[in-house]
DOPA-216701 format. One record per residue (C-alpha): residue number from 1; y, x, z. Coordinates in Angstrom, 3 decimals, decimal comma, always signed. Each point is the difference from the previous one (the first is absolute). Layout:
N
    k         Y         X         Z
  NUM         Y         X         Z
...
//
This chain:
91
    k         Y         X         Z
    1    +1,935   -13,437    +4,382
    2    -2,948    -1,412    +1,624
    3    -2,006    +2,410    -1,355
    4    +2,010    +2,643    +2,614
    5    -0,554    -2,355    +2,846
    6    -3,785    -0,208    -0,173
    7    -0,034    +3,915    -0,760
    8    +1,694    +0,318    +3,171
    9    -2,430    -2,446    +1,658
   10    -3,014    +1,487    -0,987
   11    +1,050    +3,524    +0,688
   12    +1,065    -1,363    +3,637
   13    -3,402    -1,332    -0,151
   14    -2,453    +3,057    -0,955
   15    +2,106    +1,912    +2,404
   16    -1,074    -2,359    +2,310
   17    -3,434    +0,484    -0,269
   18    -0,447    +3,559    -0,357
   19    +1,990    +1,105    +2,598
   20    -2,176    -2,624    +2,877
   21    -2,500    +2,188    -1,519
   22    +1,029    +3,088    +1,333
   23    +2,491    +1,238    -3,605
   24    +3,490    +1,072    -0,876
   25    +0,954    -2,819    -1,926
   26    +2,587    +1,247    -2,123
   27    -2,517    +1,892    -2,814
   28    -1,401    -3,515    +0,096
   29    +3,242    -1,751    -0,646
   30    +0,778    +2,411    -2,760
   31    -3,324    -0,452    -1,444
   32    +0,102    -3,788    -0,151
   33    +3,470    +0,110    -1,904
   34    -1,031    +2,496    -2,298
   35    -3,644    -1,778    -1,236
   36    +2,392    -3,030    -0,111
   37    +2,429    +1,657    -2,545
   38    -2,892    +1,633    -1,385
   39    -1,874    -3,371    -0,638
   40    +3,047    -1,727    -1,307
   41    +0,661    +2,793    -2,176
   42    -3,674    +0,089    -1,363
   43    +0,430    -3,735    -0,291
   44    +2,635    +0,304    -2,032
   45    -1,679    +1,566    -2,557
   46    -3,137    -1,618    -0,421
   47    +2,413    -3,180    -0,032
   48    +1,572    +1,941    -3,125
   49    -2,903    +0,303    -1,303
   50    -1,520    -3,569    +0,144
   51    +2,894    -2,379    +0,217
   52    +2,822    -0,659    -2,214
   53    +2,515    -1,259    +2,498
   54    +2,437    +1,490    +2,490
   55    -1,367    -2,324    +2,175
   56    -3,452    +0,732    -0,390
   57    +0,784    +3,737    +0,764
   58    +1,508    -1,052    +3,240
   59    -3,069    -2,073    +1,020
   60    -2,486    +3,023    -1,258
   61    +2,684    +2,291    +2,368
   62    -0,522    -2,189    +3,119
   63    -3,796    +0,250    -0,365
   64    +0,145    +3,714    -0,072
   65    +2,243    -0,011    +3,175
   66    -2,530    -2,462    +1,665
   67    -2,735    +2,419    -0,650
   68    +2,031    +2,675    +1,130
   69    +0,684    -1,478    +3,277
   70    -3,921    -1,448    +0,162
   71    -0,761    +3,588    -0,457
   72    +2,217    +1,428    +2,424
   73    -0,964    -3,128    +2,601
   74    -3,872    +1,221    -0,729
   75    +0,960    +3,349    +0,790
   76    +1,547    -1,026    +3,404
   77    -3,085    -2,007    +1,118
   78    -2,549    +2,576    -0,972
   79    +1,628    +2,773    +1,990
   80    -1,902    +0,588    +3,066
   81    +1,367    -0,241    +3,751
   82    +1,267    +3,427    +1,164
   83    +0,297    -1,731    +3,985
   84    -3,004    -0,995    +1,789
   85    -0,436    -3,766    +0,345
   86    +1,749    -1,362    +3,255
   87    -2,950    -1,100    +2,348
   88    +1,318    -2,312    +3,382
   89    -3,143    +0,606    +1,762
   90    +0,521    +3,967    +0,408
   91    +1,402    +0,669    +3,207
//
């Protein structure tokens, strides 16, 4: 259930910061959730592959989704600004 919560968060979050830069943040949004999924998913499977327990799939899923969201956070910050930088001293 936390898991939802901090999904929510973060997607809250990368909106956030691409729309002060000038996006629509929704494709953003969507983005982050799905490389989360995507990364838990992925996870998942290498946690199949290398662990034994149902437990230590769960802990390889949350990595994946952490690197999905890293990813999708990296994605955010690397976009550049569409708006011109605010300046005070123009008239």
């Amino acid at each position: 259930m936390i898991e939802i919560f901090a999904l929510l968060y973060l997607a809250g979050k990368i909106g956030r910061i691409v729309e002060a830069k000038g996006y629509a943040p929704l494709r953003y949004r969507v983005t982050t959730i799905l490389l989360w999924f995507i990364g838990e998913f992925l996870g998942f499977l290498v946690g199949m592959r290398y662990s034994s327990s149902v437990t230590g799939f769960y802990i390889f899923a949350l990595g994946g989704a952490i690197l999905g969201a890293l990813v999708s956070y990296r994605i955010a910050n690397g976009l550049p600004n569409l708006q011109p930088p605010q300046n005070s001293l123009t008239p």
